[in-house]
C-alpha positions, 0 to 999 in steps of 0.5 A: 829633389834629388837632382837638386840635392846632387848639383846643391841647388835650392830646390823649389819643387813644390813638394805637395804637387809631387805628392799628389802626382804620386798619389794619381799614379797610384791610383792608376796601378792598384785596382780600385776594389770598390763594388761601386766603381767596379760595377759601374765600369763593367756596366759602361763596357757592357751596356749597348750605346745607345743610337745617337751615340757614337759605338765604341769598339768593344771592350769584350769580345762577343763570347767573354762577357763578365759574370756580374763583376769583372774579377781582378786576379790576381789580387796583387802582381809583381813586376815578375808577372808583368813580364811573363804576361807580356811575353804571353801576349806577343809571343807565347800565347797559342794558337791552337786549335788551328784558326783560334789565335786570336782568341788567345790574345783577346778574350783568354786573357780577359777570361783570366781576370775571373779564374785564378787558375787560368791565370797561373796557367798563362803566367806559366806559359810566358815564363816557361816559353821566355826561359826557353826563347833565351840562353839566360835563364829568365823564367825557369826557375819561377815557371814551376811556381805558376804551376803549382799554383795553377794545378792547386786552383785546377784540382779544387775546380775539377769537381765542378766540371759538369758545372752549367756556367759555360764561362767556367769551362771555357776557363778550364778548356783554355787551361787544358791547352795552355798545360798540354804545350807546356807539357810538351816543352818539358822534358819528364812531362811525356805522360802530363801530355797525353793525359791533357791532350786527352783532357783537351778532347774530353772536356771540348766533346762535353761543352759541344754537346751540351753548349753547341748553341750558347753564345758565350762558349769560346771557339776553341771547340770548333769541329773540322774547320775547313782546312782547305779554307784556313790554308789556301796556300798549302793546296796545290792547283789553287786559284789564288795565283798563290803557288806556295804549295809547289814550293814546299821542300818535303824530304820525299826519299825520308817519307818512302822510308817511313812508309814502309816501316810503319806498314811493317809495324802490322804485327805489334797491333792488338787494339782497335785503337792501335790500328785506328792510331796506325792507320792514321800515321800511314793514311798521313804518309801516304797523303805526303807521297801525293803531296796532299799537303792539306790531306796529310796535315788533317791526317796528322790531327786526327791522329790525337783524337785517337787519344781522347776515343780511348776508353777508360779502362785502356787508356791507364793501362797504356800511358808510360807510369808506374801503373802501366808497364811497357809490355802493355804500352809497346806498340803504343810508344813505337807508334808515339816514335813515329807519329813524332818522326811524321812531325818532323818530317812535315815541319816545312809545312806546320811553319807555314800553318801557324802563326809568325810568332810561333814559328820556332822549330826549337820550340816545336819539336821539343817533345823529340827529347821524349824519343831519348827516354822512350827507345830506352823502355822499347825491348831489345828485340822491338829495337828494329822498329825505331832504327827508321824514324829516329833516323830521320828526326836525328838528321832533319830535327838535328837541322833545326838544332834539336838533337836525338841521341841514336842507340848502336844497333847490332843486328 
């Protein structure tokens, strides 16, 4: 009618089609929230086919099934949150642990649909990754809001975590992810990581123990997948015909370095969990001088389960925050410094470890800004401890256009 308007034509249009198409396009945008209709649609995707029927391809997933009815949350949506949902499903959806990607495209986001607060968590993570993917700012501003609203949903949930519906931990095991590597690109949250990290491990032990044989637990809890399977190409002298191995490029002079330096870390160690931690870092190194590259790698992991074993008691007392003051936390930051050291340093090999939309070393290595703040808390005379590793996540994390401001040491 407009056109016709412009060009001052008679418009024969007829007005009451328009209507109707408007009302049907409608209706296919806002959810009907009628009992009836909903609970008939979930019955027709969950119901088995019968045998003379043709099977459809399922719908959900064999570990989301829908509790009674399937939720629509939210409620309401903007074109904002289109846009952040979008960018999570083809891009910044995770991918961790290491084999679960899928999971994270086909069965969180149908998950969401049933706890608000995991859908904040994703429309976060969309709108954070996207704001960081581009020099405009197009969803920075708006990230802090899904987080807020999220953590809101999260703390009023956190009650019933010893809840005996395994959908709802599997909610807030997937939120427990999505918060840990937002944390991770966000410059002051140092301590939001390693407290979720922790959360990631706790709450994963809890649903192992007690839902090991449950259908409908998610597999992002999966204990020691073989790594030696999930990445074939990383293991030297394989029969695969595939020699990527041999084409890693490892800064191996970097790596001697490192090694010695962390050996000379021996004297700042009081804990069993700073050794567990050190022995970790070093046993990774020493992995990557055999060009181990799989060893190294697990190595690597393991080194975050040090976090989660850590006991009540300790684990406050060393997590950089007003309660814990940096004579308690020393050898636990020195050692952060260069548990990241080790991360740069084995990016040829993380790169070919993770899915193609995650291979962004800017994105991955953001948590190096941390070392900035962190070598301004270690004391003067532990300084000599960090000249190594911030060395080579200045010079090989400056590569991939990650920088790290470098103290003047004077000794």
């Amino acid at each position: 009618m407009e056109n016709c308007t412009a060009r001052k034509l008679d418009c024969v249009y007829p007005v009451q089609f328009k209507l109707q198409s408007q009302q049907l396009a409608a209706r296919r945008l806002i959810p009907d929230h009628s009992k009836k209709n909903r609970s008939a649609a979930v019955f027709r995707l969950t119901t088995s086919p019968s045998a003379s029927s043709p099977s459809p391809s399922p719908l959900f997933s064999t570990f989301i099934r829908p509790i009674g009815v399937l939720q629509l949350l939210p409620t309401s949506s903007t074109i904002e949150d289109m846009r952040f949902f979008h960018h999570y499903m083809i891009a910044a959806h995770l991918y961790l642990p290491f084999g679960c990607d899928g999971v994270w495209v086909n069965d969180i986001p149908q998950l969401a649909h049933q706890y608000e607060y995991l859908m904040h968590a994703i429309l976060s993570l969309g709108a954070l990754h996207l704001s960081l993917m581009n020099t405009v700012n197009t969803g920075l501003e708006t990230s802090p809001s899904y987080t807020a609203m999220q953590l809101h949903s999260t703390t009023n949930t956190l009650p019933t975590a010893t809840s005996t519906q395994t959908h709802e931990l599997n909610a807030m095991l997937a939120t427990c992810y999505a918060l840990a590597v937002q944390s991770s690109h966000i410059m002051d949250g140092f301590t939001d990581f390693l407290i979720l990290v922790r959360g990631c491990g706790r709450l994963d032990n809890h649903i192992s123990v007690h839902y090991n044989a449950e259908l409908r637990t998610l597999p992002l809890n999966v204990k020691g997948p073989d790594m030696y399977v999930l990445y074939p190409h990383l293991v030297n002298g394989n029969d695969n015909g595939d020699d990527e191995a041999s084409l890693v490029a490892m800064d191996m002079p970097t790596i001697q370095c490192m090694t010695v330096a962390v050996r000379a870390l021996s004297p700042l160690l009081q804990h069993d969990w700073d050794w567990k931690y050190h022995e970790l870092i070093l046993t990774a190194l020493e992995a990557l001088r055999r060009r181990a590259w799989v060893d190294a790698f697990i190595h690597f992991q393991d080194t975050y389960v040090v976090w989660c074993s850590m006991d009540e008691a300790n684990f406050p007392e060393h997590i950089i925050s007003i309660l814990a003051p940096v004579r308690k936390s020393k050898a636990f930051l020195i050692l952060f410094v260069h548990f990241t050291a080790i991360q740069t340093v084995m990016l040829p090999i993380i790169l070919r470890a993770i899915p193609l939309q995650a291979r962004f070393p800017q994105l991955m290595l953001l948590q190096v800004r941390w070392l900035n703040e962190i070598s301004c808390w270690i004391p003067d005379e532990l300084q000599q401890y960090l000249s190594v590793p911030l060395e080579a996540v200045g010079r090989l994390g400056g590569e991939c256009g990650v920088r790290v401001r470098q103290r003047q040491y004077l000794w």
